[in-house]
N, C-alpha and C positions, 0 to 999 in steps of 0.2 A: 504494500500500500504506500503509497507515495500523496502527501498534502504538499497543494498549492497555496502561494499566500492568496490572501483576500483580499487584498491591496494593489490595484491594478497599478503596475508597472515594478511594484518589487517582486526582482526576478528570487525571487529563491524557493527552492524545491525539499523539502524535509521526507527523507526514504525512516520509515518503518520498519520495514521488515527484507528491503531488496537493495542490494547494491549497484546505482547510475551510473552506468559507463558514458564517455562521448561520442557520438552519432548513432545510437543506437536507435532504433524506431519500437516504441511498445506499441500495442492495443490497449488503447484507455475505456476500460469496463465500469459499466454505472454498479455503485455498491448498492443499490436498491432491488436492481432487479438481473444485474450479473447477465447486461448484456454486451455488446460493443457499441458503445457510442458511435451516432450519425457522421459521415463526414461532410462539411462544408465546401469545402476547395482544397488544391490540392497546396501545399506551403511554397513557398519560393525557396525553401533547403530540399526539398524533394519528398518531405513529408506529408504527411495529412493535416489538414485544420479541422478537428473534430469537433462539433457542438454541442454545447453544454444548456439546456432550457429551466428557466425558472418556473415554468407552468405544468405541468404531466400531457400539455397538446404541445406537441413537436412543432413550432414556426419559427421557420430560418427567418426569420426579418424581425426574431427578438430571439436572440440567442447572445451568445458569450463562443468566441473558437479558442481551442488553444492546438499550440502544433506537437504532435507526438513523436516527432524527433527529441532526444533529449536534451543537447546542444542548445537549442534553435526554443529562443522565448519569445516568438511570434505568440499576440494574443490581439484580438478583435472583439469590441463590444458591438455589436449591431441592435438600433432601436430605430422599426420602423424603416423608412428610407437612410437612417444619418449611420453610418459606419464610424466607431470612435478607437483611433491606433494610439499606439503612442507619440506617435510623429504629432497628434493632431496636440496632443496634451501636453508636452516637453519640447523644447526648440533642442532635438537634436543633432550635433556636427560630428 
């Protein structure tokens, strides 16, 4: 089991019980109901962007992705039409 923060843009990843290599790809499985999470698009490191729903109805245009590379801390909030990256929220160089 692997926790993500809840704090959109701190990158840090807390392993439980399995040890993160770098560029490795998991399948990210919902603990609810032990299935594999939807993919969104596919990540610009070659990974997946899987989505994550606040609602138990599946709609990609209110979802959270994140990439299941392990490297790679692509993350997307999408509400509605506005897609929210970190680029939009950090001026970064």
């Amino acid at each position: 089991m692997v926790a993500l923060s809840p704090v959109y843009g701190y990158k840090s990843r807390v392993c439980l019980d399995v040890e993160l290599k770098e560029e490795e790809i998991w399948e990210i499985i919902s603990p609810e109901c032990n299935e594999p999470l939807p993919t969104f698009a596919k990540c610009s490191c070659g990974g997946d962007l899987v989505a994550m729903f606040a609602e138990k109805e599946k709609d990609f245009s209110d979802c959270l992705t994140i990439c299941n590379r392990i490297n790679c801390f692509n993350a997307e909030i999408h509400l509605g039409n506005e897609m929210i990256s970190l680029s939009t929220i950090f001026d970064i160089k």
